[in-house]
N, C-alpha and C positions, 0 to 999 in steps of 0.2 A: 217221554223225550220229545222235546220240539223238534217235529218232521223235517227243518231247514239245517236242523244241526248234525248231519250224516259228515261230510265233505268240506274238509275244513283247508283251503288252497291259502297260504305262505306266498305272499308276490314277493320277486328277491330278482332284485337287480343291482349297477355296480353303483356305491355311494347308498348304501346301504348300511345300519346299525346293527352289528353283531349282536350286542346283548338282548335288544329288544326280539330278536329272528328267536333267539337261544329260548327266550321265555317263554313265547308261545309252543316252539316247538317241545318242551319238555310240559306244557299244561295240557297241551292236545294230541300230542304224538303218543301218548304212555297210559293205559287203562289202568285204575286205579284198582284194587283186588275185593272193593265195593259194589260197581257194576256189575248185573246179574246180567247184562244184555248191550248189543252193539256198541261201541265207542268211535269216537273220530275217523273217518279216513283222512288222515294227514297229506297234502300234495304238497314238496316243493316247487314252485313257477319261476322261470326266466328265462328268457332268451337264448340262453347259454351257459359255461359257467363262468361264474363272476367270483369277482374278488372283495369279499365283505370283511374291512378293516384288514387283521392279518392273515385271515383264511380265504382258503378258496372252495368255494362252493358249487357242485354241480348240480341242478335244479334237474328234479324226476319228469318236466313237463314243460312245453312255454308258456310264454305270457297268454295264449290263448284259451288256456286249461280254466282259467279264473272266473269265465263266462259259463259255466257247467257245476261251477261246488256250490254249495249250499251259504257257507261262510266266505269270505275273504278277508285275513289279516293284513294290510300294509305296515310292515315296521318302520324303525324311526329311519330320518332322511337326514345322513351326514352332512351337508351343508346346506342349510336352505336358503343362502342365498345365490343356488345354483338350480335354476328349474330342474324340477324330475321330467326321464325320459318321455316323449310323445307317445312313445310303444306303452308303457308303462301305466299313463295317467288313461290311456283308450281302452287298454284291457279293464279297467278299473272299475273305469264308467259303463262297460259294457256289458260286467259283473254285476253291477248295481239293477241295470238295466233289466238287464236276466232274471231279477231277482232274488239276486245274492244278498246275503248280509255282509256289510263290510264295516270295517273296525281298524282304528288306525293308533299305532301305538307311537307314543311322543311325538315327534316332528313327521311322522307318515302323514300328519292331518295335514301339512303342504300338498302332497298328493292330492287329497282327495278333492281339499279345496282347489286343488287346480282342475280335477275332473268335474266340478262343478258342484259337488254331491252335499257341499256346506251351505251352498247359497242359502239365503233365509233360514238357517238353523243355527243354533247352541254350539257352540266346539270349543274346545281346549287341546292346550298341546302343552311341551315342556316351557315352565314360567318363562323361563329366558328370552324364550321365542313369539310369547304371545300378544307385545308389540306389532315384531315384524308382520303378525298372521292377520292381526286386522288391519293393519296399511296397507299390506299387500290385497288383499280379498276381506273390502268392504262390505260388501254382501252377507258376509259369514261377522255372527255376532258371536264374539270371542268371551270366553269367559274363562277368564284368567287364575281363578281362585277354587278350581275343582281338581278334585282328581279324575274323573273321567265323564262323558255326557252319556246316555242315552235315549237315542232318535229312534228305536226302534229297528229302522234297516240301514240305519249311519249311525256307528261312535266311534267315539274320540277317548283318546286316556292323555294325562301329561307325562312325566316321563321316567323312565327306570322303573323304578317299583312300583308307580299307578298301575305300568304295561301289564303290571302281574294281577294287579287288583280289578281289573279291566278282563281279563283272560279268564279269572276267576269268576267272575261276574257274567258272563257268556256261558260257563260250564254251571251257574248255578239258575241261570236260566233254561238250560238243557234238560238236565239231569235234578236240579231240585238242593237245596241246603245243605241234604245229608255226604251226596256224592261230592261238591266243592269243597265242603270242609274235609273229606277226606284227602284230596290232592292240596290243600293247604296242609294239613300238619306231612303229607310226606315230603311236601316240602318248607313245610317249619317255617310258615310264613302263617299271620294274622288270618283267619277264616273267613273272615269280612269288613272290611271298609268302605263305608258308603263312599258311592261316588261324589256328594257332594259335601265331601268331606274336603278343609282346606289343604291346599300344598303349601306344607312347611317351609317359608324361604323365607331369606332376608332381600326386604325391599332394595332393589336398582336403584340407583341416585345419576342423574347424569353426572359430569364435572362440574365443577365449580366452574361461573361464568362461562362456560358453554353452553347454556339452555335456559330457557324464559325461566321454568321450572326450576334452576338449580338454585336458589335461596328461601324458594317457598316450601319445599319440601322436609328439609328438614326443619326447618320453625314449625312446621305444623306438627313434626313427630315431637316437638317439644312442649308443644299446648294441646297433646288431646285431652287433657283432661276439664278442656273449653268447648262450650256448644257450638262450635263454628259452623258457618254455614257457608254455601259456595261465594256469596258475594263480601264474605272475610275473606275467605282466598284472593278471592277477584282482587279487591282494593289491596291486600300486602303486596299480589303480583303487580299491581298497577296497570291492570290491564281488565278489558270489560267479560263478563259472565261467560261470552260466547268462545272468546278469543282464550281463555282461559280450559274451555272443556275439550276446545280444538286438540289445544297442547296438551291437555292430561291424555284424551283419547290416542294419540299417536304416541305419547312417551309408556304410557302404560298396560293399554287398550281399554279402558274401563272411564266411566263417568267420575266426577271428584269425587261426589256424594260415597259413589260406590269405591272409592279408591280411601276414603278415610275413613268409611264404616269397615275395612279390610286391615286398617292402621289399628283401629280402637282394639278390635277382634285380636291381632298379635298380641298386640301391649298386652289384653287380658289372660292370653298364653303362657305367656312369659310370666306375669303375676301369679298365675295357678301356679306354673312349676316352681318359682323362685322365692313366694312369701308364702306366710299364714295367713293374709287378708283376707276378710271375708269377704261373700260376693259383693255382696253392699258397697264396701268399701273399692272393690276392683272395680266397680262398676262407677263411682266417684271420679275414679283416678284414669280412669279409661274416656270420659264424657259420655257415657252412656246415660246416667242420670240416674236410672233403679234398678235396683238388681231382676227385676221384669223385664223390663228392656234388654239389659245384656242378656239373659238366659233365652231368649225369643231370638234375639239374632246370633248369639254365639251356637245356639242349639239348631238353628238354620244353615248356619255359613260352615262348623265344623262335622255335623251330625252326630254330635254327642253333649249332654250340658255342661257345663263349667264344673261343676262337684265331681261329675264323672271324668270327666279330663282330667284333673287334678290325681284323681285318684289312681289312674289309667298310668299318668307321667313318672306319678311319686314310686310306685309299682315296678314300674321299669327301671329306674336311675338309682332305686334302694334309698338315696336320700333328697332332698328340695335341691341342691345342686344352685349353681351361677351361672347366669349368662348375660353377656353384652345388654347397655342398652338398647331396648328399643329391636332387637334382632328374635330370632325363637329357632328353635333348633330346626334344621332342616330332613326330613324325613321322607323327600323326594329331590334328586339334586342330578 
């Protein structure tokens, strides 16, 4: 068992996400009947008791307990366009400090990156939010297209169900494959999902005629099966290379390049679950070019290859099934 993983402290204050709190607490609070030796000591932390969504919660310890556990979970942060508390973002950093491991599930990575703990690293949070997360905290290079990162003594999950694949991912760093997979099937969830596995979402579009970006975006979901390159963008935007990755970076958080190799990647989603085409052919109709190419980057971006996804999808839904253009089902939301 990793030595660090005794002391497992829950920061919980008000403007807090119930479900994200709920998930750790049932993956760390609950010894699996696998375990031949020690498991979590679980802390709840906060200032007091608070009120998380419709419950109320009274924390076993305050926010200063966090500088002492081994782990620190920050769950997700109901509104992030509301700073998290000063008490809250200090115990955090002082955690980190300590030598805590800290771990932020969905929009908790507002936290951390306020406590500073993103600067110059990798992080994700829930898709919706991974705009805001690199406007807000430049510093922090956002990667919008994971299910969760790991820094080592900083990660991040995006949201809902990452939080669990993210929690899982900590106990099969602890305890070792056998023990995680056991607390996945008792709770009947997937035994493992790489972390740099994609979040299932349909692409954000701004309004119409409210953003530089809002005519470009979808004509490009309508030509990926064209080599385009940023200075195609550039020229349909009417607007130059630089002034262009401006706008993708703040609408999206992501460079274009990386925002339509992200485009291509659905479209081939969607093609696994919805035709017979073969890679070859998905790989035509996506602008990837050879079915080498797609299986290099789809096998990158999703962590599984296109045959196996397909096969994974078809498995689950019983048959090919339909969906929207251009969308893929959402399997984190």
């Amino acid at each position: 068992m990793n030595p660090r993983a005794g002391t497992v402290a829950l920061a919980v204050t008000e403007g807090m996400l119930h479900f994200e709190l709920s998930v750790a607490y049932e993956v760390f609070g609950s010894a699996p009947d696998a375990v031949r030796g020690p498991w979590y000591d679980v802390a709840v932390c906060g200032p007091a008791a608070v009120r998380v969504g419709r419950f109320l919660l009274e924390p076993d310890h305050g926010l200063d307990r966090l500088a002492h556990a081994d782990t620190v979970i920050v769950p997700g942060w109901a509104d992030v366009d509301v700073s998290p508390p000063a008490d809250l973002v200090h115990a955090v950093r002082a955690a980190h400090a300590a030598g805590a491991r800290v771990a932020s599930l969905c929009t908790g990575a507002f936290v951390l990156a306020a406590a500073g703990l993103l600067d110059g690293r990798r992080a994700t949070t829930h898709w919706a939010h991974t705009a805001a997360l690199a406007a807000r905290h430049p510093a922090v290079e956002v990667d919008p297209d994971v299910l969760y990162v790991d820094n080592g003594s900083v990660l991040t999950s995006a949201g809902k169900a990452a939080a669990l694949d993210l929690c899982l991912h900590l106990v099969r760093l602890d305890h070792g494959s056998s023990v995680a997979n056991t607390v996945a099937r008792r709770l009947v969830v997937p035994p493992h999902r790489d972390g740099g596995q994609a979040q299932f979402v349909t692409t954000p579009f701004p309004a119409p005629g409210h953003h530089p970006l809002a005519g470009l975006l979808p004509w490009v979901l309508q030509n990926l099966d064209r080599p385009l390159t940023v200075e195609d963008l550039a020229r349909k935007a009417r607007m130059s290379s630089r002034h262009l990755s401006r706008h993708f970076r703040s609408l999206t958080g992501s460079t274009p390049l990386q925002w339509l190799l992200t485009q291509r990647i659905r479209l081939a989603q969607e093609l696994l679950e919805t035709t017979d085409g073969t890679v070859d052919a998905i790989a035509a109709a996506t602008g990837m070019g050879t079915a080498t190419t797609l299986r290099r980057h789809f096998s990158h971006r999703v962590g599984v290859p296109p045959d196996t996804y397909r096969r994974t999808f078809r498995r689950r839904s019983g048959s090919p099934g339909s969906a929207p253009p251009h969308t893929v089902r959402c399997a984190d939301s």
